[in-house]
C-alpha positions as CSV (number, residue, x, y, z in Angstrom):
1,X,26.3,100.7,34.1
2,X,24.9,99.3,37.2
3,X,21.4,101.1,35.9
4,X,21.8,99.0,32.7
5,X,22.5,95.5,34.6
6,X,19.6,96.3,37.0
7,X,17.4,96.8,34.4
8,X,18.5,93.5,32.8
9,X,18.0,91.1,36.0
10,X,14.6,92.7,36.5
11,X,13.7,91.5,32.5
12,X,15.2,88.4,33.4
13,X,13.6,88.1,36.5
14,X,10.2,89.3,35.1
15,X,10.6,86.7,31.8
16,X,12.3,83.7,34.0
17,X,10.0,81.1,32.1
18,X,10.9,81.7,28.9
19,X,14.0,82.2,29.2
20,X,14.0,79.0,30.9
21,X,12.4,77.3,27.8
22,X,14.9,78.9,25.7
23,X,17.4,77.0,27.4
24,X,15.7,73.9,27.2
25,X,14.8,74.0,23.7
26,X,18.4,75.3,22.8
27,X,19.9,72.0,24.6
28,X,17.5,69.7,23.1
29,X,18.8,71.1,19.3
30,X,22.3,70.7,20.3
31,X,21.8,66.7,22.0
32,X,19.9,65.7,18.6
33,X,22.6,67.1,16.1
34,X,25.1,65.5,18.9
35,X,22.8,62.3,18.9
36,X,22.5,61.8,14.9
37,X,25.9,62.7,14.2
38,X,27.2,59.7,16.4
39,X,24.5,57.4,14.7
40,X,25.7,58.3,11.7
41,X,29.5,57.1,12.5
42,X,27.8,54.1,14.2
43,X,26.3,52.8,10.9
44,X,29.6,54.0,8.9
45,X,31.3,52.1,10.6
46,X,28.8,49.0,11.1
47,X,28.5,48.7,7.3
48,X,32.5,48.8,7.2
49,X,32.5,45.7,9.7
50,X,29.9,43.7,7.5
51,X,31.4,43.9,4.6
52,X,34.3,42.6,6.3
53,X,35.7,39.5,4.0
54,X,36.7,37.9,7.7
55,X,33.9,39.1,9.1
56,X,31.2,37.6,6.5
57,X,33.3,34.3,6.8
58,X,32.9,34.2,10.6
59,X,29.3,34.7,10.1
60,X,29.0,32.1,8.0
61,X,31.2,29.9,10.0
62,X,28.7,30.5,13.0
63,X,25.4,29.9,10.9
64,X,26.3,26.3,9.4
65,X,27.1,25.3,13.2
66,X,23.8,26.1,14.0
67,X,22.4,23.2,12.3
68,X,22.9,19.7,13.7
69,X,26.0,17.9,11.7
70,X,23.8,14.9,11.3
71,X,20.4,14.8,10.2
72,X,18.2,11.6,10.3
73,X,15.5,10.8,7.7
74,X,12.7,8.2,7.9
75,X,12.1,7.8,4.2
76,X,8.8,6.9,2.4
77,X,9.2,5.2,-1.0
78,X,7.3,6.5,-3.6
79,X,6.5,5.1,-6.6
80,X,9.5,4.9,-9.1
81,X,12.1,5.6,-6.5
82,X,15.3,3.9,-6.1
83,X,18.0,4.0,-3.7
84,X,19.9,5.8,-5.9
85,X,17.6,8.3,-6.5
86,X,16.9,8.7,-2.7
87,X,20.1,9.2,-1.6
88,X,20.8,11.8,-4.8
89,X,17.3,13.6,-3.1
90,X,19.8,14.5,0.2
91,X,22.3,15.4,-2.1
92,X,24.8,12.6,-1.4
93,X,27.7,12.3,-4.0
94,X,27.9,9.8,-6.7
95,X,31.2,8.3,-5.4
96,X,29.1,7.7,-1.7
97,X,25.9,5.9,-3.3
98,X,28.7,3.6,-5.4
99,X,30.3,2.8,-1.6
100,X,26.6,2.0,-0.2
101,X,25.9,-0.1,-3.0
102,X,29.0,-2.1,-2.8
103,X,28.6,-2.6,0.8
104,X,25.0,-3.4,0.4
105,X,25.7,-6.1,-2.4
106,X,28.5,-7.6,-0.1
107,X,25.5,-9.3,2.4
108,X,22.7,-10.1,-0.2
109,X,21.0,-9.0,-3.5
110,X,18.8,-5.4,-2.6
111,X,15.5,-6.2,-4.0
112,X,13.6,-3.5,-5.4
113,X,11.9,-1.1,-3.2
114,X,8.5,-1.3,-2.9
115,X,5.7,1.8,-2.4
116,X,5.3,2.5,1.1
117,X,8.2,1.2,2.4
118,X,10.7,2.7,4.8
119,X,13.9,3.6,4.4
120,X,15.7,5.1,7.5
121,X,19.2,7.0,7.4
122,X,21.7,9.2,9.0
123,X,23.8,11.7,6.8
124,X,26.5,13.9,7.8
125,X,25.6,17.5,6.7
126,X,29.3,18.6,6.1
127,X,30.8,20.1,3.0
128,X,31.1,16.5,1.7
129,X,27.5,14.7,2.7
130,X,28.9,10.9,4.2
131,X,26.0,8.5,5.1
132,X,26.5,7.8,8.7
133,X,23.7,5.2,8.9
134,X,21.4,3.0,6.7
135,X,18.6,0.9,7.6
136,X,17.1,-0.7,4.4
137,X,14.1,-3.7,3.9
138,X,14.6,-6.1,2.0
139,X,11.5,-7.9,3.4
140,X,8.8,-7.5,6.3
141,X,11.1,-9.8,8.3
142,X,14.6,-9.1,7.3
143,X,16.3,-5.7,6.6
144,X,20.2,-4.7,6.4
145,X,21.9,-2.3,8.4
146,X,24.8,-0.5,7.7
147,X,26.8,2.4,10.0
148,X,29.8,4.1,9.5
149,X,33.2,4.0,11.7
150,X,34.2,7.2,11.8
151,X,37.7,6.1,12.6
152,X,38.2,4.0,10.1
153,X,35.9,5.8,7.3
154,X,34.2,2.4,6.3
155,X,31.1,0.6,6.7
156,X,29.8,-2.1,9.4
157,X,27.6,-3.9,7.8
158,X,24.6,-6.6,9.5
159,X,21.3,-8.4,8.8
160,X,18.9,-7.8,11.0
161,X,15.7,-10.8,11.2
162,X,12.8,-10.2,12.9
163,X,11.6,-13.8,14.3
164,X,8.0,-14.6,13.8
165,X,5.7,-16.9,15.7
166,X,2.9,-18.5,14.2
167,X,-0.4,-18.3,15.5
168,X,-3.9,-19.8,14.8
169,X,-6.8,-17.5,14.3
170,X,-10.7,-18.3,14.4
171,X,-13.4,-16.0,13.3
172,X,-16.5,-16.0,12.9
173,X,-19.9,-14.1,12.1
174,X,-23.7,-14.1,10.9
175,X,-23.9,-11.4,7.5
176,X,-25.9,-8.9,8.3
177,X,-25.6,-7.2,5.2
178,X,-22.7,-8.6,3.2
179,X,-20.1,-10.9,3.3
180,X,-17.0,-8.7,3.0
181,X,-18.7,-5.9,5.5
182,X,-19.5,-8.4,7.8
183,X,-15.4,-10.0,7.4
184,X,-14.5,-6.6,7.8
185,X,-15.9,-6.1,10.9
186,X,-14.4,-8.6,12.9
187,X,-10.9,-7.1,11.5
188,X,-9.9,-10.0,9.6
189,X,-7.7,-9.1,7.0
190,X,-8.8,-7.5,4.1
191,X,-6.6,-10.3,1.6
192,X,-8.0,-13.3,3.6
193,X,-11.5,-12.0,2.9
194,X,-10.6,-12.2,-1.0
195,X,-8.8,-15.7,-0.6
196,X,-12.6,-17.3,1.3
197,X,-14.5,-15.7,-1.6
198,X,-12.1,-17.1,-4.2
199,X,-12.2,-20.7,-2.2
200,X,-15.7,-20.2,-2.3
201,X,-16.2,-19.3,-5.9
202,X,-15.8,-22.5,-7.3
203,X,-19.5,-23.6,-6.2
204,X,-21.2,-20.0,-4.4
205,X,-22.6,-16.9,-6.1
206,X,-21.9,-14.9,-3.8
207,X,-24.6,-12.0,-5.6
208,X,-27.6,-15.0,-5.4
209,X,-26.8,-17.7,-2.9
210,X,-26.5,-15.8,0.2
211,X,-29.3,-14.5,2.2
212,X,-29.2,-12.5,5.5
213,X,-28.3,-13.7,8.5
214,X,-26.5,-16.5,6.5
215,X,-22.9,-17.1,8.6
216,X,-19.3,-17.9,8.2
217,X,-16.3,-19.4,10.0
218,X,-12.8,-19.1,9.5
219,X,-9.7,-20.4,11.1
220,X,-6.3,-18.7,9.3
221,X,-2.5,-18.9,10.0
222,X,-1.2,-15.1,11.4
223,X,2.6,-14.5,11.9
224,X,3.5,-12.1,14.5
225,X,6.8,-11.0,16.3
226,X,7.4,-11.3,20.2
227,X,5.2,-7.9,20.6
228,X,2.2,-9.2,18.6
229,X,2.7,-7.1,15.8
230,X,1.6,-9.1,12.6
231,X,3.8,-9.1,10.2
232,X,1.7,-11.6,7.6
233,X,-1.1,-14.0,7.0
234,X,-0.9,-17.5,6.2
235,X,-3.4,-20.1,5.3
236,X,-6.7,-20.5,5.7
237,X,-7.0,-23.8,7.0
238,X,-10.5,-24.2,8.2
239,X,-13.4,-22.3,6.3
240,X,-16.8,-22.9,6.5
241,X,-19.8,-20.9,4.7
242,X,-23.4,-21.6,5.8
243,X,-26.1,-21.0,4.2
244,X,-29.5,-21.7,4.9
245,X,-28.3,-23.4,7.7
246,X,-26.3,-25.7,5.7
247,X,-22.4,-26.5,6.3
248,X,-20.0,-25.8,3.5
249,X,-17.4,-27.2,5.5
250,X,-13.4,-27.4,3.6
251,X,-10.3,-28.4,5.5
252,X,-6.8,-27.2,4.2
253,X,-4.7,-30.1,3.3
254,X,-1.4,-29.5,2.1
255,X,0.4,-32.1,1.4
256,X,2.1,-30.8,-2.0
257,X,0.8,-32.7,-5.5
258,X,-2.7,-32.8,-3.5
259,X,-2.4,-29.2,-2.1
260,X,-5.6,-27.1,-1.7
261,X,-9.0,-27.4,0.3
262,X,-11.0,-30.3,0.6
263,X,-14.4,-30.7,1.6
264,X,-15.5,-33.4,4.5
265,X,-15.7,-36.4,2.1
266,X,-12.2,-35.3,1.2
267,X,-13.3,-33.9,-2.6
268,X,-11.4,-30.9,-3.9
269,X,-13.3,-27.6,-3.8
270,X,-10.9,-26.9,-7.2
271,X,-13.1,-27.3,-10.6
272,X,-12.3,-26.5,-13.9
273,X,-13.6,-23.4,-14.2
274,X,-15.1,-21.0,-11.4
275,X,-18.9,-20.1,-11.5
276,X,-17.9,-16.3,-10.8
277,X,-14.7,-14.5,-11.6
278,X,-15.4,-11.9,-9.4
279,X,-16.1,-11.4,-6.0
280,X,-19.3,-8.9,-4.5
281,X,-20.7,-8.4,-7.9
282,X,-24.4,-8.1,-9.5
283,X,-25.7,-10.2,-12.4
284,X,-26.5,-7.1,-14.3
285,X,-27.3,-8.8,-17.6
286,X,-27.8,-12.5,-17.9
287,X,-27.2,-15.2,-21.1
288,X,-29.5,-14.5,-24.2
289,X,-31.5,-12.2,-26.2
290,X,-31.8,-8.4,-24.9
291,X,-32.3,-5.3,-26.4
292,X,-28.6,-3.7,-26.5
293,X,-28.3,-0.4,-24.3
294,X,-26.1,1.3,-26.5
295,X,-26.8,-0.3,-30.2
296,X,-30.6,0.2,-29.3
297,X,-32.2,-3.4,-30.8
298,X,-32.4,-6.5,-29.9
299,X,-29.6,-9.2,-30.2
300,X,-28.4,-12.4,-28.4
301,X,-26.0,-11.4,-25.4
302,X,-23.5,-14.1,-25.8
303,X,-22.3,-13.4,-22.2
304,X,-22.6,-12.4,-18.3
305,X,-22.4,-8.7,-17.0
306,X,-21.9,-8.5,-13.9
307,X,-21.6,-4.9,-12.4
308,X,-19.4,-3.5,-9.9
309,X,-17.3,-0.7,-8.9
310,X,-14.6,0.6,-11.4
311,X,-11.2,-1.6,-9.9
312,X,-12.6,-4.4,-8.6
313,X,-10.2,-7.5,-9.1
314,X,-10.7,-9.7,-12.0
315,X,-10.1,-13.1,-11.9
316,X,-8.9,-16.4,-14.2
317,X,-11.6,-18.8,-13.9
318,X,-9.6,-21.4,-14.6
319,X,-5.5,-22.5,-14.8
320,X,-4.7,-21.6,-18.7
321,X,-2.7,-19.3,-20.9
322,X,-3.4,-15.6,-22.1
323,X,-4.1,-16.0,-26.1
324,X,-5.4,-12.2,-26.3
325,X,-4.6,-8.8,-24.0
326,X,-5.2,-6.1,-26.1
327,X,-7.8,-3.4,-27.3
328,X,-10.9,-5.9,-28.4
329,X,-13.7,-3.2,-30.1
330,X,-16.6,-2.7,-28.6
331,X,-15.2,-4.6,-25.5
332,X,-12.7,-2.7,-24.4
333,X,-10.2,-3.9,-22.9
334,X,-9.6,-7.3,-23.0
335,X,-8.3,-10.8,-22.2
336,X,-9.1,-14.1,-23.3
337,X,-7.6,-17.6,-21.7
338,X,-7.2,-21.0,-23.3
339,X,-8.1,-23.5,-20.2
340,X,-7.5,-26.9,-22.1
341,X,-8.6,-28.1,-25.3
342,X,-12.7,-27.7,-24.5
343,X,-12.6,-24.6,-22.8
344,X,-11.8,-20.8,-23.2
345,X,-12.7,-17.4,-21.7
346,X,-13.3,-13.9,-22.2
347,X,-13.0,-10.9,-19.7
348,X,-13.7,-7.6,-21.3
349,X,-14.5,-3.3,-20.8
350,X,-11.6,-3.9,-18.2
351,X,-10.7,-0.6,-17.3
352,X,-6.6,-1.5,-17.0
353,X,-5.4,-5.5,-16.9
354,X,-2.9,-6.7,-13.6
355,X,0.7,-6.3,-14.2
356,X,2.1,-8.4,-16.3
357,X,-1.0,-10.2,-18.4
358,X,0.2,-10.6,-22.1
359,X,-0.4,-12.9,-24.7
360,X,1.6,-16.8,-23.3
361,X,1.5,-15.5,-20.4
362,X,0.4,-18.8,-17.9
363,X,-2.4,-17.7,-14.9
364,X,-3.9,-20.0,-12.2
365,X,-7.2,-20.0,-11.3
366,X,-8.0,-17.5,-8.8
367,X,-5.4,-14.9,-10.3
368,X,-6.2,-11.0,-10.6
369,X,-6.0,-10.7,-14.5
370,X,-7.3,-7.2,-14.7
371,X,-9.6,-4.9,-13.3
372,X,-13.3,-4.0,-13.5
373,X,-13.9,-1.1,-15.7
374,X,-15.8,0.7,-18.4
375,X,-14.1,0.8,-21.9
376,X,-15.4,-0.3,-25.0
377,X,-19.4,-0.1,-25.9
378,X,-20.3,0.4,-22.2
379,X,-23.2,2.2,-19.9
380,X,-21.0,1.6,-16.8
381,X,-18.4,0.0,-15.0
382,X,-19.0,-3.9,-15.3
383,X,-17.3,-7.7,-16.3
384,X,-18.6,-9.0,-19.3
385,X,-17.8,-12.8,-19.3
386,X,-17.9,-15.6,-21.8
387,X,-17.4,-19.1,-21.6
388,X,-16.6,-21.0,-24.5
389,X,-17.0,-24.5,-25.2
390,X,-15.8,-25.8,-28.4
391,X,-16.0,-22.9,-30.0
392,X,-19.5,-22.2,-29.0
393,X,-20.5,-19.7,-26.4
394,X,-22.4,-21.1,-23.6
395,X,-24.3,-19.8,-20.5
396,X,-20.9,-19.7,-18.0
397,X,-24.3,-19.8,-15.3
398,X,-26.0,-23.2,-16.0
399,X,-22.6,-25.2,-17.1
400,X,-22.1,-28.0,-15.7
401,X,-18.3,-28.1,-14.2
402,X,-16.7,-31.3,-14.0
403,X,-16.1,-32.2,-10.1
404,X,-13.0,-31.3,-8.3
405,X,-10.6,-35.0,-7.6
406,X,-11.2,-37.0,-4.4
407,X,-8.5,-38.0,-2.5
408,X,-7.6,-41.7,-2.4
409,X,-5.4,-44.3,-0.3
410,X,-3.0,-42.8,2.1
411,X,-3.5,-39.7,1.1
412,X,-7.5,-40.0,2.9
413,X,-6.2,-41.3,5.8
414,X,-4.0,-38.4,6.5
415,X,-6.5,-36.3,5.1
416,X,-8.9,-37.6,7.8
417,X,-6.5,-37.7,10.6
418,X,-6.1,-33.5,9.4
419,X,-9.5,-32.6,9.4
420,X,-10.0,-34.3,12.8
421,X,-7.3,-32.2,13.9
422,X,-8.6,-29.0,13.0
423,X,-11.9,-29.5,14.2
424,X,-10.7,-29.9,17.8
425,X,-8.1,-27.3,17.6
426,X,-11.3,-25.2,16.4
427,X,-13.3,-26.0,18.9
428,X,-10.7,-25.5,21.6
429,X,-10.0,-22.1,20.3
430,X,-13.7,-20.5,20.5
431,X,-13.7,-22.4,24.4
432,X,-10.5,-20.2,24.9
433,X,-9.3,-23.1,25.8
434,X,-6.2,-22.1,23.7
């Protein structure tokens, strides 16, 4: 026996190493059967746990508190939207948009929202979506406000009216290339640039009559709040457009049956019918015989093209009413006015008219009627204009327009007393000494 156990040890002995990696490879099997049974009972009983009913409510409880209760919205207004249909956009209940409604109706009227306007709000995200707060415009100076007392579960309601102060602008330039460019420039607003052409329009072609290095000033009303944020523009009570270095000089007088501009012999810049219903554009095609681009012979051209880009405003010559707005042939779209008894015109290839031109409809001179365009017998986007006088056409160009009224008796003398006035308040504004 002991021969035997000898003989053992020695093979041991002699084979240590592989008996040692025996071992070691016999303890590794058994931990990773150990190891994966375990994991096995570890996702049992995980799967057991999550599809727990308490469990997957708890889960759920945790995840909706991760969220902030209220969420606050700055709102753009798109075209088409209403309140209603914003507030339905976050999901809030009929029954809530009748209670902001009625609380809303309470202070004033809600005007329709316009494009690009902001409405701000606060909504509880809770089963039941409350709105918490509302800010909503009901003009660039005055907006309502309404929060919610929790306590109480109704709405606070208040106006809120930004005060503007008015302020007295002067500008002025030499036109380097082009009037609007140069305007544009010297950052005065885009809609006052529109309102000196259309002053000016009465007596300048602005695509013939000005020249380079021609220049303009301006003096305009700005309303701003306590931070100098402008809100709006106002008049234009001083304008002056020189050209060839001669003054065009017209004062704003506004005293109401006599409102408008004036020149400085206190004559109204107003006529009957404006030389140019549109601003920036080239006389493409003038009054009288031409060979027709499309139709290919020659024929009289009983009107003015004048081309510019597709859009452009259009505008009434003259204070009358709309007698056509429709589809006119081979002009497109179109719209004729009846000024008086004498005079009529026609605007056509319009590529869509401004909202609200229909037949009876009454415009004043200076009013966008529609919009440059292409439609009808056309080779590109341009106005073609007529002027009709007695039922004749006539070159709109070389007529004669009756003089603007003058200004008589006491309404001069304030008139004069005005103008003086605005010429010192001019010049004390380019000395900075305002």
């Amino acid at each position: 026996m002991k021969f035997y156990l000898d003989k053992i040890q020695k093979a041991v002995l002699k084979n240590i190493e592989f008996f040692i990696l025996f071992s070691l490879v016999t303890f590794a099997i058994l931990s990773t059967h150990i190891y994966n049974l375990n994991k096995e009972q570890t996702v049992r009983n995980l799967i057991s746990v999550t599809e727990n009913l308490y469990f997957q409510k708890n889960l759920e409880h945790i995840i909706s508190n991760l969220e902030p209760k209220y969420k606050t919205i700055q709102h753009i207004v798109s075209k088409g939207e209403s309140l209603n249909s914003i507030l339905k956009t976050y999901q809030v209940s009929n029954e809530e948009i009748k209670k902001v409604n009625t609380t809303l109706s309470k202070i004033q009227k809600t005007n329709k929202l316009k494009i690009n306007q902001m409405i701000k709000l606060t909504i509880d995200q809770s089963k039941d979506k409350k709105v918490i707060y509302l800010l909503y415009p009901i003009s660039k100076t005055k907006k309502i406000e309404i929060s919610r007392n929790l306590e109480k579960n109704e709405f606070k309601k208040k106006e809120i009216i930004t005060n503007l102060n008015k302020r007295i602008v002067v500008k002025e330039g030499r036109i380097t290339h082009s009037l609007y460019k140069t305007a544009e420039n010297l950052k005065i607003p885009i809609n006052l640039i529109v309102e000196f052409a259309r002053i000016y329009g009465f007596q300048v072609d602005f695509q013939r009559d000005i020249r380079k290095n021609d220049s303009f000033q301006i003096m305009y009303e700005v309303f701003e709040d306590d931070n100098k944020n402008i809100f709006e523009t106002g008049n234009i009570i001083f304008a002056d457009l020189i050209l060839r270095d001669q003054s065009n000089a017209l004062y704003y007088y506004k005293e109401k049956k006599n409102e408008g501009h004036y020149d400085i012999n206190g004559k109204s810049i107003k006529k009957a019918l404006m030389k140019t219903p549109i601003n920036g554009a080239r006389l493409s095609s003038s009054f009288g015989m031409r060979k027709h681009p499309i139709d290919g012979f020659n024929k009289m051209h009983r009107g003015t093209d004048f081309a510019a880009p597709k859009g452009t405003p259009i505008m009434a010559s003259g204070d009358g009413v709309i007698i056509r707005a429709r589809w006119c042939g081979g002009g497109g779209n179109c719209i004729k006015i009846k000024h008086n008894s004498t005079y009529s015109t026609v605007y056509a290839h319009m590529s869509k008219f401004a909202s609200g031109m229909k037949v009876g409809r009454r415009v004043k001179q200076g009013q966008v009627i529609g919009y440059v365009g292409s439609t009808g017998k056309s080779t590109g986007p341009h106005l073609h204009y007529e002027v009709i006088e007695n039922g004749k056409r006539i070159n709109s160009q070389t007529l004669k327009l009756p003089s603007g009224k003058v200004l008589k008796g006491k309404n001069r003398k304030l008139f004069e007393i005005n103008r003086i006035k605005l010429d010192v308040l001019k010049s004390e504004l380019i000395l900075g000494l305002k």
